[in-house]
N, C-alpha and C positions, 0 to 999 in steps of 0.2 A: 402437551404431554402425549398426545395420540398419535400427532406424528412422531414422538420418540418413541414409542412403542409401537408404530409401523414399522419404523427405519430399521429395529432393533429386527423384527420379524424377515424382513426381508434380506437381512442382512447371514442371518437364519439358514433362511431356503437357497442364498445363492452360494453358502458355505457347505450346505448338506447338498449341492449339486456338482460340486465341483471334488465336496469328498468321496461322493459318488463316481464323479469321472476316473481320480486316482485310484478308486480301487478296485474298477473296474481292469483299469491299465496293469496294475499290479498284483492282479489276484490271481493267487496260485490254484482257486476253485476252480471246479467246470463250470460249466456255462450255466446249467441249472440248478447250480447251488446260488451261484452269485446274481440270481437274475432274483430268487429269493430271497435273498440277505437284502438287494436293493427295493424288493418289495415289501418287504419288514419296516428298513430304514424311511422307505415311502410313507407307509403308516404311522408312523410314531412320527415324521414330520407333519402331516396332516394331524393328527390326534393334538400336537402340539399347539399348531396355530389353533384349534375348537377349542383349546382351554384357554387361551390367550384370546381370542376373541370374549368367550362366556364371561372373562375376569373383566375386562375391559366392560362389557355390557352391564355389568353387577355394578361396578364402581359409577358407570356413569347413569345407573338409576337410581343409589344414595346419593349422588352429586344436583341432581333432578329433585328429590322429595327435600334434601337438606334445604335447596334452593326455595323450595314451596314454603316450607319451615318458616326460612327467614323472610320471605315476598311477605305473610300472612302477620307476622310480627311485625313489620317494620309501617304495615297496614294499618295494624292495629293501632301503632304509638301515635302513626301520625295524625288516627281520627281522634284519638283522644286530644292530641293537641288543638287540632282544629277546631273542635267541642267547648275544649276550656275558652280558646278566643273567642269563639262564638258566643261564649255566656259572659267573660269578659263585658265584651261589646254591647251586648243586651244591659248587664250590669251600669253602665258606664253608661249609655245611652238615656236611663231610666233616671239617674241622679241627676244628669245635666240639664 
């Protein structure tokens, strides 16, 4: 999934460099309008990938606790099981 959502990102930046090339080529601005506009569009692609990173980060630290979650539960069932064999065993040992 992380790599989809690299792919997607990068796929992203070399779309906003390339819309950058063309309007560069076809801008009826001066030079210092358009060197603006390309540092605006700089920013808000930057700005983009920190939120998309930050989402990514968030997701994979409920993905991390959810996983603790169930590691501690599946802990849990299986010492109870072992416990009941264990007395089982004891049980069973003591009658024979």
């Amino acid at each position: 999934m992380a790599d989809n959502v690299g792919s997607k990102v990068t796929y992203f930046m070399v779309g906003m460099g390339i819309g950058a090339l063309v309007g560069i080529l076809f801008a009826p601005k001066s030079g210092e309008e358009t060197r603006d506009f390309l540092s605006k569009k700089a920013d808000e692609g930057k700005d983009y990938a920190q939120k998309k990173a930050r989402e990514l980060r968030e997701r994979a630290d409920e993905l991390i606790e959810r996983s603790k979650e169930i590691a501690v539960s599946k802990k849990d069932s299986i010492s109870a099981a072992v416990e009941a064999g264990r007395e089982a065993y004891l049980r069973q040992s003591k009658s024979s």
